[in-house]
N, C-alpha and C positions, 0 to 999 in steps of 0.2 A: 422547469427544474424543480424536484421536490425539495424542499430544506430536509427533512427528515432523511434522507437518499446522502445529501451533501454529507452532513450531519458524522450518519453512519461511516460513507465516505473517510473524510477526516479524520475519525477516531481509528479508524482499521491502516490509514497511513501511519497514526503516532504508535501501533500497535506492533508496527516491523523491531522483531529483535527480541520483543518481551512477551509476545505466543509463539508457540511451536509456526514454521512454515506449514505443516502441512494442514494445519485447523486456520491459517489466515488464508491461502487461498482459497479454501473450501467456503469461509464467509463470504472473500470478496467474488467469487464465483455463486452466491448468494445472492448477493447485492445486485448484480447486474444484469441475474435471471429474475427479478421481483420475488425474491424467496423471503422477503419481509419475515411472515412467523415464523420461520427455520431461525432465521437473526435473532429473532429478539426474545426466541426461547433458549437461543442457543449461547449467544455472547453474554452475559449474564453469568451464566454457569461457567462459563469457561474462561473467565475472570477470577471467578471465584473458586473454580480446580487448581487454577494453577498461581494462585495468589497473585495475582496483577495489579495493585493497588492504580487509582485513577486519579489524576491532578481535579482543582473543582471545574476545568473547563472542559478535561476530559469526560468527568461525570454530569457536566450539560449537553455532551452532545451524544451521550448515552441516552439520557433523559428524552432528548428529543428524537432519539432514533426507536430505539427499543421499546421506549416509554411509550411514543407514539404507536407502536405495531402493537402494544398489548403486552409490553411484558410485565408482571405484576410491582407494583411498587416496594413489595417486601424485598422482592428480589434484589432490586435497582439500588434500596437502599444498605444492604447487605456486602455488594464492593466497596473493598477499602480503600481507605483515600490516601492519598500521595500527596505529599507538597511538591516535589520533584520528579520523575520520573527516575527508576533504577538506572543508574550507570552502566553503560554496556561494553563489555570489550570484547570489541568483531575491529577483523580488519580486512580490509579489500583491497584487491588486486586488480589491474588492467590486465585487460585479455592481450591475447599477441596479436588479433584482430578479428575482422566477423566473421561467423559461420553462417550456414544456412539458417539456424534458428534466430540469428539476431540480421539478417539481413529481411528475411520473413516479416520480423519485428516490424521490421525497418517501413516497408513496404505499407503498414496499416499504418503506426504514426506519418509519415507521408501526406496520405490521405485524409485524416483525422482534423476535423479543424478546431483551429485554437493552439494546437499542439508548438512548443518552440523549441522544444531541445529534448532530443534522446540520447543517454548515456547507457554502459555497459562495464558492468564490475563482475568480480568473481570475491563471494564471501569467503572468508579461509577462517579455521579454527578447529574449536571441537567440532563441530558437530560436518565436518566435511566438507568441500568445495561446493558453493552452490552458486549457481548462475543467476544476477541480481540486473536489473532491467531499472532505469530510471527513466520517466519522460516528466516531461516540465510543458503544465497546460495540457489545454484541453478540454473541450465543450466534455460536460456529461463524462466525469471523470471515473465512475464507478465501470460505466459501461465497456471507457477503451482499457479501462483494469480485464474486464470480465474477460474480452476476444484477445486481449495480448497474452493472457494466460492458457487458455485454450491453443491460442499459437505456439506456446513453446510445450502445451501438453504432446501437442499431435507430432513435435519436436521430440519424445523421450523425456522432458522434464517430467519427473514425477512432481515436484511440491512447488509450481513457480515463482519467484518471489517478483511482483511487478509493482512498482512504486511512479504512482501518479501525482506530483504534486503541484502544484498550485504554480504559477508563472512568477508571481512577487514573495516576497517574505522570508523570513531565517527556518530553513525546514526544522528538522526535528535532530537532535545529534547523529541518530543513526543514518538516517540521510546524507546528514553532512559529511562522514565519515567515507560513506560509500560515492560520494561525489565526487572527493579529496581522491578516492580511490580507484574514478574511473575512469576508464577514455570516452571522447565525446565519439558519438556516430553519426549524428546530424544538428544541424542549426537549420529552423526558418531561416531563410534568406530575409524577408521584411523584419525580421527580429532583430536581426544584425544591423540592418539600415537605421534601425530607431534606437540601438545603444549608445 
């Protein structure tokens, strides 16, 4: 697993809510085709289009992402910094149950090892209902980002929003919010045995 990959990873999870959807998928659909300098020419600038200020652990794992792939230090140091992340107010809904595009889902976390828990929200707000995809775990997190997006492109999703996070720890509020807000669609069975 590359750290830099993680890295990138990570920072494009804490990034749901405060970039447009349709420039985070197009990164993490970056990420998991090895489109390295696409990234690190690209998330830099579009930090800084769209005023994104970055906590300092945010801007270490810029550092080791972007910074690793070449992108210029002026740049890197030119995002502005955050003590906090901006407050977001989105709110999520449970679906009335799965369709074909989250059964689909369904089918690759499945498969997917590592993986222990796949949820299903719908964002509401301004900007329109979007269909919000949560899996928890997972080998090689960038990658099952990459093909669960793809899966709900081939679905009519125009902008997908797929949130792969980490099995332990206090996600990020927009996570939390959208977790609070969604219904679950699977559990590991071993997952369940070990809680």
């Amino acid at each position: 697993m590359s750290a830099a990959d993680q890295a990138c990873h990570d920072l494009l999870v804490r990034l749901a809510g405060r970039l447009p959807d349709d420039l985070l998928w197009r990164m993490r659909d970056w990420l998991a085709d090895s489109g390295r300098s696409a990234l690190s020419a690209t998330l830099p600038r579009e930090l800084l289009r769209h005023r994104v200020g970055l906590t300092d652990d945010e801007r270490d794992m810029l550092a080791a992402a972007a910074g690793e792939w070449g992108a210029s230090r002026r740049l890197l140091d030119a995002v502005l910094p955050a003590h906090t992340p901006d407050d977001l107010v989105v709110a999520f809904e449970a679906p009335d149950g799965p369709d074909q595009a989250t059964l689909s889902v369904l089918a690759v976390v499945r498969g997917h090892p590592g993986c222990v828990e796949l949820r299903h929200a719908w964002r509401t707000g301004g900007r329109g209902r979007q269909r919000v995809v949560i899996v928890s775990g997972g080998e090689r997190p960038w990658v099952l980002a990459g093909t669960l997006q793809r899966v709900l492109r081939a679905h009519g999703d125009r902008t997908p929003c797929v949130e792969v996070l980490p099995p332990h720890g206090e996600p990020p509020a927009y996570h939390q919010a959208a977790i609070i807000g969604s219904a679950s669609l699977w559990h590991c069975p071993s997952a369940l045995v070990g809680a």
